[in-house]
N, C-alpha and C positions, 0 to 999 in steps of 0.2 A: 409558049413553053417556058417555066420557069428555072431559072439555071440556083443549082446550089454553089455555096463554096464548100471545097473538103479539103479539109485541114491533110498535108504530108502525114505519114505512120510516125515520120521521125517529127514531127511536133509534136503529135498524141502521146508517145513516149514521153518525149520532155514534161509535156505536160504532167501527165499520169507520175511520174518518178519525182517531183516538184509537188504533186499537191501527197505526195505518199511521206514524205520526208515531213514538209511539213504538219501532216497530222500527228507525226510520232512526235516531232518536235512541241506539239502542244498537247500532246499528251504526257509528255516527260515535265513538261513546266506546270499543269494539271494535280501529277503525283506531287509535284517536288514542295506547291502551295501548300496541298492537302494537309501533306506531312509536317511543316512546318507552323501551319493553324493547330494542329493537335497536338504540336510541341507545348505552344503558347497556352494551351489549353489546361496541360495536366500539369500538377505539380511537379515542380523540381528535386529532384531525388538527393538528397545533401547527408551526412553522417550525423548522427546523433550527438549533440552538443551537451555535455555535460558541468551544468552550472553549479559551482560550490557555494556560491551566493546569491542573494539579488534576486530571486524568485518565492514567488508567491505559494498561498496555504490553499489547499483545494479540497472542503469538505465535501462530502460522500454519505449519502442514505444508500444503506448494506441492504435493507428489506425493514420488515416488520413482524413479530412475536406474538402470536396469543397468548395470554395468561388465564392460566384456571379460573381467576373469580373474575372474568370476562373482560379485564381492561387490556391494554398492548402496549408493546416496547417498542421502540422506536429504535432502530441498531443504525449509528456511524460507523466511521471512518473518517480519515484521512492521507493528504494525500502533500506532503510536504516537496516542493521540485526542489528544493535543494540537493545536493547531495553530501553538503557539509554541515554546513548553516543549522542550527538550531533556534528556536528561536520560543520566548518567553512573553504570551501574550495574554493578558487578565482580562478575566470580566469585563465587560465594558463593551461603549461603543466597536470598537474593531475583534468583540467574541462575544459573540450574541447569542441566545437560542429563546425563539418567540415561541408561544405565547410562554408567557410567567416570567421571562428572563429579566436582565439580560444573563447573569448567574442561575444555572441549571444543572451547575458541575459538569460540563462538560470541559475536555483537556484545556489548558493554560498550558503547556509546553510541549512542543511541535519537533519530534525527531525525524530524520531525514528519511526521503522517501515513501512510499504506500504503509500504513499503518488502517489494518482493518478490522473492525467489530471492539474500536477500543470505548464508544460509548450510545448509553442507552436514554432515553426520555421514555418513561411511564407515562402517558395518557389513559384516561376513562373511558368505561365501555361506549359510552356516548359522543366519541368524540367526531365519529360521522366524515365530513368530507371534508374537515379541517385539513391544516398541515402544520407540522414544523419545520419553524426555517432556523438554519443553523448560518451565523453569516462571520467569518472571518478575512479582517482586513493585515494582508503582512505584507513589506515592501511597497505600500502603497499601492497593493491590488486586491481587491474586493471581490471575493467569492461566496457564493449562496450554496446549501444542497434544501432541499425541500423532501419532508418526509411524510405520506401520504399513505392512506392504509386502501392500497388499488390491489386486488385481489393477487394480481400478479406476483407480488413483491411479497408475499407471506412467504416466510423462512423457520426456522425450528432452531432448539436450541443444542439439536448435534450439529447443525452445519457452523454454528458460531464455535462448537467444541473443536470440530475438523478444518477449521479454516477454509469452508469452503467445498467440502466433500457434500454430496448430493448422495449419496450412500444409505437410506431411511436406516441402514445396521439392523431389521428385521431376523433377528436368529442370532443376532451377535452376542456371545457371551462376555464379552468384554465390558467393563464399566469404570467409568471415569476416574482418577485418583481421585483421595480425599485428601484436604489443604489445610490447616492450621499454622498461623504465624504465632510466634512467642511476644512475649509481652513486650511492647520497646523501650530499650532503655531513654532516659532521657538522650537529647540532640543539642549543640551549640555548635557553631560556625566554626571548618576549620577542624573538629573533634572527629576521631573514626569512630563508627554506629556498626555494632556487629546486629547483623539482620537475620533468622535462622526461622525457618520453615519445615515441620514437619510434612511431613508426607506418608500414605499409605495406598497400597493399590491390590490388585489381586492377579498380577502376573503376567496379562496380558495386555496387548502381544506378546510373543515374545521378541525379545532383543535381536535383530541378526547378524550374522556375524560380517564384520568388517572385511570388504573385497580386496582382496590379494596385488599388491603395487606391481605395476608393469614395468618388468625389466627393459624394456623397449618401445621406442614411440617414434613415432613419426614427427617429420616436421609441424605438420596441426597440430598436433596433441601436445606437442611440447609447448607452443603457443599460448595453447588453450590451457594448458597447467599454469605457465608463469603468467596470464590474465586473473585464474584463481586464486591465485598463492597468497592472497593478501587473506582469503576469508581462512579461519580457525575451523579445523572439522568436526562435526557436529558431534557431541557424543550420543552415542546411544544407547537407550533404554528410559529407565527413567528419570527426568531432568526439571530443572528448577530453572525459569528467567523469572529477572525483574525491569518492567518497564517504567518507566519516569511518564504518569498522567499529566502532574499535575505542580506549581512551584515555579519561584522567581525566578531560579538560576539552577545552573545543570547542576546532578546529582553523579558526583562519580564511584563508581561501579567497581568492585574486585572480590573477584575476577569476574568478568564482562560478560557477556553470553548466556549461553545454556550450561545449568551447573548439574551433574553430576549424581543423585539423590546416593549417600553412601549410611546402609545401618537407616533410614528413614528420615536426615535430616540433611539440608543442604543449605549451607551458611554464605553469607554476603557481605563485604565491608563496605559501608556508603560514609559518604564524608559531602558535606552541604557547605555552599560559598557562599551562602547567603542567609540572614533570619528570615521566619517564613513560616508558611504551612505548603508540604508537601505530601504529596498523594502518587503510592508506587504500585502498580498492577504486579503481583503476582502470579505468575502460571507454573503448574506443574502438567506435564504432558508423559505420557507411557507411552510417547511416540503413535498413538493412533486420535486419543482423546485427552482434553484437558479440563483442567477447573482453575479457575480464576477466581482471588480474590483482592481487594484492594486497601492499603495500608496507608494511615492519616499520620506522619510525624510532623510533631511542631518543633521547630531548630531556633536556639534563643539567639543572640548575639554571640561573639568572645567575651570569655570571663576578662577581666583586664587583672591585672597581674599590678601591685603597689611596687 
């Protein structure tokens, strides 16, 4: 007859309560791996770092245009990371745009931040499964955008009007302002250049009227007001900017922004630091649609004075 051993109730317990502890125990050390490999894993959440210098140009294919007598446009951008920094870069090895380049007229001076649909390359109907490579080198970092006519990327020329609006306007009675620049006077370093833009439109939109200031805010809002306070507000209706494409050295602007359109015309004073050839996009906008056209001054030296 075989004899067993039987373990006391009170070892079974200890037992039983020893291996129970330790399962939680390594199930707790389990969790606590897990979570800390999926720490190691995601990115780290940090604020938003705001460089006024010292960062690189990042061009941008916006899409592609069909044109009536079958050839296409090629539509940039860019994308300047500074948020101060301007910066003046010519033809050449570090502002490329292949094939034909490396001058294509595409921008030579680079304002801060997102700047989008500010240039175009015409290619022939045959241009097939080519591409253009647009490549800009600034701060010693080298950036490509590649423009390619992939069905997907076919665009119009109200979305370049809208900045962006997908809206076909099918019924829209609204239509674009019409743009006329005056003749320019001559330019020399240093000289004020009165710059004057007619304009005409047909009314719409209309204008809306400016929202009523809140007597009262909260602590957010108060925040978030003195965060905007730096930006000018926008006028509205119909207005007049001038952007700097193109030039060795900045072009300053008075007054700066979106101007105004008063009686059909909306004037600018530019004063140039440098001799040169400069090239300035105009836009006038009825706040829904715009028309763009672009303005070539050439800026002599200073006269010298006996």
């Amino acid at each position: 007859m075989s004899s067993r051993h039987v373990q006391p109730r009170s070892s079974r317990r200890t037992q039983s309560k020893y291996f129970s502890a330790s399962s939680v125990f390594s199930a707790v050390i389990v969790v606590i791996l897990g979570v800390w490999i999926q720490a190691q894993q995601l990115p780290t959440a940090i604020p938003q770092t705001k460089w006024a210098s010292g960062q690189d140009v990042v061009p941008y294919f916006e899409g592609w245009i069909r044109n009536p007598d079958g050839s296409f446009d090629m539509v940039f951008g860019y994308f300047n990371r500074n948020w101060e920094e301007q910066l003046a870069i010519p033809p050449g090895a570090e502002n490329s745009v292949e094939p034909g380049g490396p001058d294509r007229g595409q921008p030579t001076y680079f304002l801060p931040r997102r700047q989008g649909w500010v240039y175009r390359v015409r290619v022939p109907k045959d241009f097939g499964k080519q591409a253009v490579t647009w490549t800009i080198t600034a701060n010693g970092k080298t950036q490509k955008a590649y423009g390619e006519l992939l069905p997907v990327q076919e665009i119009t020329e109200r979305i370049v009007m809208t900045r962006g609006n997908l809206n076909p306007g099918e019924g829209d009675p609204n239509k674009p302002p019409s743009l006329t620049i005056a003749t320019v006077p001559s330019a020399s370093v240093g000289e004020p250049v009165k710059l004057t833009a007619s304009v005409a439109d047909d009314g719409l939109p209309k204008p809306r009227e400016a929202a009523p200031r809140r007597t009262t805010a909260t602590d957010a809002t108060r925040i978030q007001a003195q965060t905007n306070s730096n930006a000018a507000p926008r006028p509205r209706g119909l207005t007049v900017s001038w952007m700097q494409i193109r030039g060795p050295a900045k072009v300053n602007v008075e007054p700066a922004g979106s101007t105004p359109v008063t009686d059909g015309k909306a004037s600018i004073t530019a004063r140039f630091q440098q001799p040169g050839t400069y090239v300035l996009r105009v836009t006038a906008n009825d706040g829904a649609l715009s028309t763009k056209t672009d303005v070539t001054i050439t800026v002599s030296a200073a006269s010298s004075t006996p």
